[in-house]
VEXLUM-87676 format. One record per residue (C-alpha): residue in one letter; x, y, z; residue number from 0. Coordinates in nm, 2 decimals, always signed. Layout:
BEGIN
+------+--------+--------+--------+-----+
| type |      u |      v |      w | seq |
+------+--------+--------+--------+-----+
|    A |      X |      Y |      Z | NUM |
...
+------+--------+--------+--------+-----+
***
This chain:
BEGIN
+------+--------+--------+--------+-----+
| type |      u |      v |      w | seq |
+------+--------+--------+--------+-----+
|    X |  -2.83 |  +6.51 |  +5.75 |   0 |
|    X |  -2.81 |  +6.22 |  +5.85 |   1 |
|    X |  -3.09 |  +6.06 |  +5.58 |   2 |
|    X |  -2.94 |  +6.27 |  +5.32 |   3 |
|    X |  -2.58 |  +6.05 |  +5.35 |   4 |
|    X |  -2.81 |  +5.74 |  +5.40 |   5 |
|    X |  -2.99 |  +5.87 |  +5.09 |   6 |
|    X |  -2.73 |  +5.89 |  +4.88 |   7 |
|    X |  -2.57 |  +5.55 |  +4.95 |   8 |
|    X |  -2.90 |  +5.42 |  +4.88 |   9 |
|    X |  -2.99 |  +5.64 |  +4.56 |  10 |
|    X |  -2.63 |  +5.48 |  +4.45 |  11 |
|    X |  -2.71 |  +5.17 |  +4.51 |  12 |
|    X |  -3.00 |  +5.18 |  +4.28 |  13 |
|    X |  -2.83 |  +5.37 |  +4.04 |  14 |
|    X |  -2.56 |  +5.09 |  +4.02 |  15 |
|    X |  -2.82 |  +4.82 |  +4.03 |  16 |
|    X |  -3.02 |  +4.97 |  +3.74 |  17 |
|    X |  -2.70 |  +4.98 |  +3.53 |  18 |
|    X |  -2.59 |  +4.68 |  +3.58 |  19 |
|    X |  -2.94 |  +4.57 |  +3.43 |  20 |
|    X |  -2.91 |  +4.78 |  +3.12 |  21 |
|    X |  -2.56 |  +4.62 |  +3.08 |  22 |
|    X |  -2.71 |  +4.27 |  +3.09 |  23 |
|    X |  -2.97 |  +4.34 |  +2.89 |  24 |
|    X |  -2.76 |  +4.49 |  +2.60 |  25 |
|    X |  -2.50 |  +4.19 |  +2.61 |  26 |
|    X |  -2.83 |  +3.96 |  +2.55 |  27 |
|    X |  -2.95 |  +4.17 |  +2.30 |  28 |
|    X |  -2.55 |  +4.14 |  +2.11 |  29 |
|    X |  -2.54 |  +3.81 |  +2.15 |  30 |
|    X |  -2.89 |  +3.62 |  +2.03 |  31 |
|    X |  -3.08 |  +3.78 |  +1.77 |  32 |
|    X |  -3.45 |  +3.84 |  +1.69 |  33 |
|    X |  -3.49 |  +3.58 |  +1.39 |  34 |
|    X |  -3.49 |  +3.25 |  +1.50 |  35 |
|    X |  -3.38 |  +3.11 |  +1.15 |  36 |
|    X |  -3.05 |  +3.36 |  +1.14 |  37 |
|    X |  -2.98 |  +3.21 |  +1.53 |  38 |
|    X |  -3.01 |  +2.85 |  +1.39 |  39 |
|    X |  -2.76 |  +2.94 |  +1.10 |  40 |
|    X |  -2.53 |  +3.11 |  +1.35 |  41 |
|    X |  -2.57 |  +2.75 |  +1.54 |  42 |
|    X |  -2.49 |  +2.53 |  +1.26 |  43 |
|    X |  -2.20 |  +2.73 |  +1.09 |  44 |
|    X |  -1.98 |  +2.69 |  +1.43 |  45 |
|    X |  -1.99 |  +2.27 |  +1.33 |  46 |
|    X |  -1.94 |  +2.40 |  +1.00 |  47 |
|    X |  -1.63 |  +2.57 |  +1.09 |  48 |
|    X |  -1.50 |  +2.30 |  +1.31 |  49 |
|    X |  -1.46 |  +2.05 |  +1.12 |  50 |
|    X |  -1.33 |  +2.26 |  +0.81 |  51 |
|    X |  -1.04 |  +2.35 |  +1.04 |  52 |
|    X |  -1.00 |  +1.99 |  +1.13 |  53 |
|    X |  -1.02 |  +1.85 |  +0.77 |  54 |
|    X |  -0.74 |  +2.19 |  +0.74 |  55 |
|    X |  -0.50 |  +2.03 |  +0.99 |  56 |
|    X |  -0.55 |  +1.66 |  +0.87 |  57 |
|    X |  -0.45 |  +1.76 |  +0.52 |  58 |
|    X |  -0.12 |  +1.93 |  +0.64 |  59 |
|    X |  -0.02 |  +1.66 |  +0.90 |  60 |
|    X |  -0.06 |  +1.40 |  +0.60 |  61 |
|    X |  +0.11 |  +1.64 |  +0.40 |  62 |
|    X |  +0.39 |  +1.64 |  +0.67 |  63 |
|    X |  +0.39 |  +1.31 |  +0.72 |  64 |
|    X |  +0.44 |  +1.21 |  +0.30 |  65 |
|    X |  +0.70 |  +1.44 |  +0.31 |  66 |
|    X |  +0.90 |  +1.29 |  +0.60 |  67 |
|    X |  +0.87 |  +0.98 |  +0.48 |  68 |
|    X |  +0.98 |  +1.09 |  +0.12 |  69 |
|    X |  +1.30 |  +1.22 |  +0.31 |  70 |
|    X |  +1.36 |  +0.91 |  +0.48 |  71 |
|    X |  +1.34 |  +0.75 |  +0.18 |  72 |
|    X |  +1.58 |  +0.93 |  +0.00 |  73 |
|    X |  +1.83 |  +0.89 |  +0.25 |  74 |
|    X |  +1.82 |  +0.54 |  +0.27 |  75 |
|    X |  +1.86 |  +0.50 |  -0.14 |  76 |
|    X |  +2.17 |  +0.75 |  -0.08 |  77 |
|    X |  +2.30 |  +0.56 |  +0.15 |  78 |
|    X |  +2.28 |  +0.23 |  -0.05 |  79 |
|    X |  +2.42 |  +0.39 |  -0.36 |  80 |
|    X |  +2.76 |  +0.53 |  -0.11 |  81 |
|    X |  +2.81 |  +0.22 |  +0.06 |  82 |
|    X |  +2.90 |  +0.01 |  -0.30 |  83 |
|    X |  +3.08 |  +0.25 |  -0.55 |  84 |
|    X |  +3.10 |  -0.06 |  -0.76 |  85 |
|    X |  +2.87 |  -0.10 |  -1.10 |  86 |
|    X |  +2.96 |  -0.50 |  -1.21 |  87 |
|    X |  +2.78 |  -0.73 |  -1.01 |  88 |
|    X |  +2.82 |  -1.04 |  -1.05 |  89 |
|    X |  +2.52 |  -1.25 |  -0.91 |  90 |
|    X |  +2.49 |  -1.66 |  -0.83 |  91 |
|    X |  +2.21 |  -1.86 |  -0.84 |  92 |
|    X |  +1.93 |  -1.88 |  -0.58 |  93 |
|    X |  +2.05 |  -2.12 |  -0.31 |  94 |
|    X |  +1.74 |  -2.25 |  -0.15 |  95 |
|    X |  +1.78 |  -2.28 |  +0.27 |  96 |
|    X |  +1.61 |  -2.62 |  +0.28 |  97 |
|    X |  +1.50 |  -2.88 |  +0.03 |  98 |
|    X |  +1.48 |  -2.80 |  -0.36 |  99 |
|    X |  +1.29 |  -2.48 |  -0.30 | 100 |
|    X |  +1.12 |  -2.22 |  -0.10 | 101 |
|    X |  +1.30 |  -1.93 |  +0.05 | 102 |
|    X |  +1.68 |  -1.88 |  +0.00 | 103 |
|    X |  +1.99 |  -1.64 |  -0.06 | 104 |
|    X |  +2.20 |  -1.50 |  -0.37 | 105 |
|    X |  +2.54 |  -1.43 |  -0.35 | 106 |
|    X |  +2.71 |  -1.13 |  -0.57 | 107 |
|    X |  +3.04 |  -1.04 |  -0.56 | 108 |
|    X |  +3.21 |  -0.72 |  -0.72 | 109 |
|    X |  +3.60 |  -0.66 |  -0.69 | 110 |
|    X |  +3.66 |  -0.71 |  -0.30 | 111 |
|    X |  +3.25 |  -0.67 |  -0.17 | 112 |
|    X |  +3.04 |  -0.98 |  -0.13 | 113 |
|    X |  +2.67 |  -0.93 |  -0.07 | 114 |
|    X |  +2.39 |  -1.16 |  +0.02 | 115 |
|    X |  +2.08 |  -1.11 |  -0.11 | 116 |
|    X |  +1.68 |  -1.30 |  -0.01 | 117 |
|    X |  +1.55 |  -1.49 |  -0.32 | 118 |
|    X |  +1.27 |  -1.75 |  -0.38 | 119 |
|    X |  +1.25 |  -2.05 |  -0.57 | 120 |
|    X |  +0.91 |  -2.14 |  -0.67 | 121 |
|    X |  +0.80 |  -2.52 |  -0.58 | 122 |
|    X |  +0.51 |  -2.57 |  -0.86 | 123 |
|    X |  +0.63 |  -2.66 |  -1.22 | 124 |
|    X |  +0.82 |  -2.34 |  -1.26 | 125 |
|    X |  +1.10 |  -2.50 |  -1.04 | 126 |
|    X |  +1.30 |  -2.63 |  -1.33 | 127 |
|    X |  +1.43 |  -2.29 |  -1.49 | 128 |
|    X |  +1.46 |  -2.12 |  -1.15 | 129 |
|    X |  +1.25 |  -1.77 |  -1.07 | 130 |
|    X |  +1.56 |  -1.61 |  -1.29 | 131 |
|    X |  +1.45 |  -1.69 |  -1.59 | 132 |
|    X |  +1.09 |  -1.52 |  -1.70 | 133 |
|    X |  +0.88 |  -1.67 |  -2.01 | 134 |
|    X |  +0.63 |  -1.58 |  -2.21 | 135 |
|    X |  +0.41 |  -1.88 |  -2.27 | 136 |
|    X |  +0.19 |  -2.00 |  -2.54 | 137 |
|    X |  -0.13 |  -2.14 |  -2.48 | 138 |
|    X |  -0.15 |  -2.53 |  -2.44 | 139 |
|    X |  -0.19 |  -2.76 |  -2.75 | 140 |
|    X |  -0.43 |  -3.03 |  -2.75 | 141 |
|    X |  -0.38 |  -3.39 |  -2.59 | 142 |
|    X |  -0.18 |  -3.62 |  -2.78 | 143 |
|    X |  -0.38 |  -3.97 |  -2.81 | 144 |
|    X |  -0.06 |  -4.18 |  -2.76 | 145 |
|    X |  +0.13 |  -3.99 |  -2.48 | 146 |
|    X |  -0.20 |  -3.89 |  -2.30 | 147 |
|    X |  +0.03 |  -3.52 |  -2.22 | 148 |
|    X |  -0.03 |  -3.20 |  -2.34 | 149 |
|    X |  +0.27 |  -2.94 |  -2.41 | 150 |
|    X |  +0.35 |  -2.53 |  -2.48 | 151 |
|    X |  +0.65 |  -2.37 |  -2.53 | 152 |
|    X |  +0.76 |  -2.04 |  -2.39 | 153 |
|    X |  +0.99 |  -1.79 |  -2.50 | 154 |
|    X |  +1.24 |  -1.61 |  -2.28 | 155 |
|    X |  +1.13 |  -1.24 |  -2.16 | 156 |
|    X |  +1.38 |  -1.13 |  -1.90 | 157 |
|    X |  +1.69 |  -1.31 |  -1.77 | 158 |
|    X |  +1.72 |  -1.14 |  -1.39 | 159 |
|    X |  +2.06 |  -1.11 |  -1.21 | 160 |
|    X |  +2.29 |  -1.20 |  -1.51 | 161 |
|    X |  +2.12 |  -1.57 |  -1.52 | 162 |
|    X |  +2.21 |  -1.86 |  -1.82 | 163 |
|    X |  +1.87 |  -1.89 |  -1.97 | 164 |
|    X |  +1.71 |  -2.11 |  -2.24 | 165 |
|    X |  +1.54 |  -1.88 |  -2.52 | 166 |
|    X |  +1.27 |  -2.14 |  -2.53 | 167 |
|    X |  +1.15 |  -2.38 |  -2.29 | 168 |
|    X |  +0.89 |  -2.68 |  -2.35 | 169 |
|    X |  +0.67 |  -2.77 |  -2.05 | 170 |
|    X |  +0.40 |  -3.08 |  -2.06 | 171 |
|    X |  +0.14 |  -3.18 |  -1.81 | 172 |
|    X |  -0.08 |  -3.47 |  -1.79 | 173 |
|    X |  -0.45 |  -3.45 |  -2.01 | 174 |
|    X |  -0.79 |  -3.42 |  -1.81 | 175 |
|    X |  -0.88 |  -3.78 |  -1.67 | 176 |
|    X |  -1.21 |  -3.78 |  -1.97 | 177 |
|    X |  -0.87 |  -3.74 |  -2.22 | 178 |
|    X |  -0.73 |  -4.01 |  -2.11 | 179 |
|    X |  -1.05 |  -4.27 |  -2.11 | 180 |
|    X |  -1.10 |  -4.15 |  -2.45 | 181 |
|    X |  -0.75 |  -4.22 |  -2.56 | 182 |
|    X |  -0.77 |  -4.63 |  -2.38 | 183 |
|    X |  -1.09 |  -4.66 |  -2.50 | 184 |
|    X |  -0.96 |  -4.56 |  -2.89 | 185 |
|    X |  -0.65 |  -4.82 |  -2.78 | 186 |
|    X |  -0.91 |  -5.09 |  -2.73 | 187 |
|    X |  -1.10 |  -5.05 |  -3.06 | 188 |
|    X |  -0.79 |  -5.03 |  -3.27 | 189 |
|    X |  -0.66 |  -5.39 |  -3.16 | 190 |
|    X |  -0.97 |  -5.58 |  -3.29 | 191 |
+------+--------+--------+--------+-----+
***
């Protein structure tokens, strides 16, 4: 009797054992297949799928973020249009902070608000009809032999923030140095 419960632990044993075997052996057999080219397509479809789904969530988070910042946007410009009900500006000239030009501030009044706003003055040749005042310029003309200058004209194109502007401006700047040799040399000959 005594084999015959020793037996049976033993006969279970193996019986378990030889199960647990068939089990592995059918969970390999699920998960890697017989062709080797289908397991390499199994291998590169998981990158595949990857980054798809992380090229999926970078599109929405842009999309999120555009739209956030669309908001915030939105409610700045509302809040700019409540805080000033008033529509007639009235706007001074650009103040430089130091000197004749550079960097400086506007005033506008309207009823009982003031505001200040930043404004530039250019410091090249454009400085005498202020960065209110936008012209349209001709090309230049040739170099006149006795003022050794050449000159355009421009024609006003916008007058920004209620500005007094010429309609037409006249600019001149110095000919090329070989102008002016020319010109004193034809100054020279003319005298004999």
């Amino acid at each position: 009797m005594q084999c015959g419960i020793s037996c049976s632990r033993k006969a279970a044993a193996r019986f378990q054992e030889r199960r647990m075997r068939k089990a592995a052996a059918s969970w390999d057999t699920c998960t890697s297949t017989t062709n080797p080219a289908a397991s390499q397509r199994a291998g590169r479809m998981q990158p595949r799928g990857l980054l798809l789904l992380l090229a999926l969530l970078l599109l929405a988070a842009t999309a999120e973020a555009a739209k956030a910042k669309k908001a915030a946007a939105s409610l700045a410009e509302k809040a700019k249009k409540e805080g000033s009900e008033c529509q007639d500006w009235r706007w001074g000239p650009c103040v430089p902070n130091s000197k004749d030009c550079g960097l400086g501030y506007r005033e506008g009044t309207c009823g009982d608000e003031s505001r200040k706003l930043k404004c530039k003055i250019p410091c090249n040749w454009k400085k005498k009809f202020g960065a209110d005042c936008k012209y349209k310029f001709e090309s230049w003309g040739g170099c006149s032999a006795q003022t050794g200058v050449k000159t355009r004209s421009g024609i006003l194109k916008k007058a920004l923030y209620n500005a007094q502007c010429e309609e037409v401006v006249y600019v001149s700047k110095p000919c090329a140095a070989k102008m002016k040799a020319k010109a004193k040399a034809k100054k020279g000959k003319g005298k004999d």
